[in-house]
Structure formats: structure tokens, C-alpha cells
C-alpha atoms as one frame of an Amber mdcrd trajectory, in Angstrom:
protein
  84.310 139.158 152.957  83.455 136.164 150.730  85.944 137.549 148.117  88.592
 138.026 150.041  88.600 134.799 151.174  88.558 133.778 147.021  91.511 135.512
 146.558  93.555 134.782 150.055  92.862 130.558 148.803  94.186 131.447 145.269
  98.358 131.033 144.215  99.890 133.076 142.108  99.639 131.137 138.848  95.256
 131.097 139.475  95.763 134.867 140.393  97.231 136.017 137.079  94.900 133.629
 135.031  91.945 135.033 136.226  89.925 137.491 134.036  90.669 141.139 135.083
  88.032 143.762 134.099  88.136 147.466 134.480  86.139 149.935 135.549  85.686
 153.255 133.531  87.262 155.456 136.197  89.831 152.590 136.631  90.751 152.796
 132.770  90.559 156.760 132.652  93.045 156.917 135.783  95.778 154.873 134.046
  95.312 157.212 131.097  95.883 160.229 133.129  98.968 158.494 135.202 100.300
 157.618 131.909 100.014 160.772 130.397 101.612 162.464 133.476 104.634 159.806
 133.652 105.274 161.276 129.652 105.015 164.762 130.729 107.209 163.975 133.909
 110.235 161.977 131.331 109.900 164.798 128.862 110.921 167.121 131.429 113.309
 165.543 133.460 115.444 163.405 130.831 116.833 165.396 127.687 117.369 162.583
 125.369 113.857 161.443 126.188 112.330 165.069 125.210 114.208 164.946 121.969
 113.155 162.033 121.232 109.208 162.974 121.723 109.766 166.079 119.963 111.802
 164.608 117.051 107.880 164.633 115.348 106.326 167.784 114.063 102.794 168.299
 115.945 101.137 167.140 112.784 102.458 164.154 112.891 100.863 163.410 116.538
  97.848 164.714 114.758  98.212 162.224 112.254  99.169 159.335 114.431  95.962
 160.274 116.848  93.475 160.017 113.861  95.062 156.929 112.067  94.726 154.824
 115.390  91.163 156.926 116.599  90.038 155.375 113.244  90.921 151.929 114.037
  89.840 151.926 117.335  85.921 153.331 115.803  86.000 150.278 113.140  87.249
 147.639 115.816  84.632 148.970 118.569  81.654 149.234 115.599  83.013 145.156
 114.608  82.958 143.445 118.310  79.751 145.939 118.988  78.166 144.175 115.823
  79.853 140.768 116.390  78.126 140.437 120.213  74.407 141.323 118.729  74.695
 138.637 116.482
């Protein structure tokens, strides 16, 4: 009850200031919605599907490692950066 009072006493510009965090399920649900909008535009809107298909599959392969591999180094940095 406490924090809904918080945020009912809060305008706008305090609102969109404040520090948002995310929960895990909250983070793997916007993956999933995200994924489905994709599927959803690929199917519905030609120009969209040719556009997502103008790659061969290896290059999604390629993309997916190249940024999997920066996202490893950046986690194993901060990870390191907080012990310190």
C-alpha cells in the first residue's frame, strides 16, 4: 500500500527518472513478445519478410555468435568490475 502511495505522489518527469529493474521472467517475457511480434510481421507484411530473409541462415548464425560473444566478455567485465 505504501508504494502505491510513492508512485500516486510522483509526476511524470520523477516517474521516468526513477531506476527501473527487471525481473528474470519480466526480461524473458519481452523476449518471447518480441520474438512473436517478428514472426507475426514476417507473416503478415511481404516487404517485411523479404527483408528478414534477404540473409542466408548463416548469416543469423553469424550475427548470433558475434554479439553472444560480446555479451560473454561484457557480462565476465562488469561481473569482475563489481568484485573489485
Amino acid at each position: 500500500m505504501r508504494k502505491e502511495r510513492r508512485y500516486l505522489k510522483m509526476n511524470l518527469k520523477q516517474w521516468l527518472e526513477m531506476d527501473m529493474t527487471f525481473k528474470y521472467f519480466e526480461i524473458k517475457f519481452i523476449i518471447i513478445i518480441t520474438l512473436l511480434l517478428t514472426l507475426l510481421l514476417i507473416n503478415i507484411w511481404p516487404r517485411f519478410r523479404n527483408d528478414a530473409l534477404e540473409f542466408g541462415w548463416y548469416g543469423y548464425l553469424i550475427l548470433i555468435a558475434i554479439i553472444s560473444i560480446i555479451w560473454i566478455i561484457w557480462k565476465k567485465y562488469w561481473s569482475r568490475k563489481e568484485n573489485i
